[in-house]
C-alpha positions in Angstrom: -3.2 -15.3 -2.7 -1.8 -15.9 1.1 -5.0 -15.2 3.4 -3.7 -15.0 6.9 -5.9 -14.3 10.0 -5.0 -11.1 12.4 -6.7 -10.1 15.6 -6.6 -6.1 16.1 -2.5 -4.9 16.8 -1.1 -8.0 15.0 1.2 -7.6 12.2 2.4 -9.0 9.1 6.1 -8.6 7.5 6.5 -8.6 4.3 10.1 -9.1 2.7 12.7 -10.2 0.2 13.6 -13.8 0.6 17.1 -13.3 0.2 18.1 -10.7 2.7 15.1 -11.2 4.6 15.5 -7.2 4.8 11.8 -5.9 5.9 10.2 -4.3 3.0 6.9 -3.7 4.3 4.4 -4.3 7.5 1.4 -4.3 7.9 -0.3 -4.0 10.9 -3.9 -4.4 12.0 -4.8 -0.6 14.1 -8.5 -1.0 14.0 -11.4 -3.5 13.6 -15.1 -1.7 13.8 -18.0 -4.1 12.5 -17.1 -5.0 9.0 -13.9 -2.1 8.7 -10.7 -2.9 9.7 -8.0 -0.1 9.4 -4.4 -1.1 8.8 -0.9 0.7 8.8 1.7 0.1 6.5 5.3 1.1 7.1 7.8 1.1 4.9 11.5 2.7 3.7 10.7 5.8 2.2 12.1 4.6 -1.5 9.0 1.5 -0.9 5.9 3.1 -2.8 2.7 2.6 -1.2 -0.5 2.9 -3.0 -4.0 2.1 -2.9 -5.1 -0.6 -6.1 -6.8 1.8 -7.6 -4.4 4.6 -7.6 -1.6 1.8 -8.6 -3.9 0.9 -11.3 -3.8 4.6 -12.6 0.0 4.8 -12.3 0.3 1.6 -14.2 -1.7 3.1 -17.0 0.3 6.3 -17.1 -2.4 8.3 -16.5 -0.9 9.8 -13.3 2.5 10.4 -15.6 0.7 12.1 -18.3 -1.8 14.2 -16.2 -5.1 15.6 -17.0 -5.5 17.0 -20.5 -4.0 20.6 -20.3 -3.4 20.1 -16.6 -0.2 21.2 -15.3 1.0 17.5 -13.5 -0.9 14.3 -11.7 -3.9 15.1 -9.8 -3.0 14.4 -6.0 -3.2 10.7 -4.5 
């Protein structure tokens, strides 16, 4: 794990080593006490999630849906 330090409007790039195209940033909007709030951008075809939703997805529960729903519950 790469543990970086950011102060509040600083950023951090991730992308593919390659290209060095930008795949994602992430940038530091708010810090309030123990809460920081951070922005990601990325292309549009670059999923986002948070772990636990990820998690889900991995599992194919979001795929599969709840039983005798009709699709994934929202994210």
């Amino acid at each position: 794990m790469l543990v970086l330090t950011r102060k509040s409007k600083e950023s951090v790039v991730i992308g593919g080593s390659d290209t060095f195209e930008r795949m994602l940033k992430v940038t530091v909007v708010e810090i309030q006490g123990e809460r920081v709030r951070l922005g990601f951008e990325a292309d549009a075809d670059v999923p986002v999630h948070r772990l636990e939703v990820w998690e889900r997805i991995r599992a194919g529960e979001l795929r599969r849906g709840p039983p005798g729903g009709a699709g994934a519950p929202a994210q």
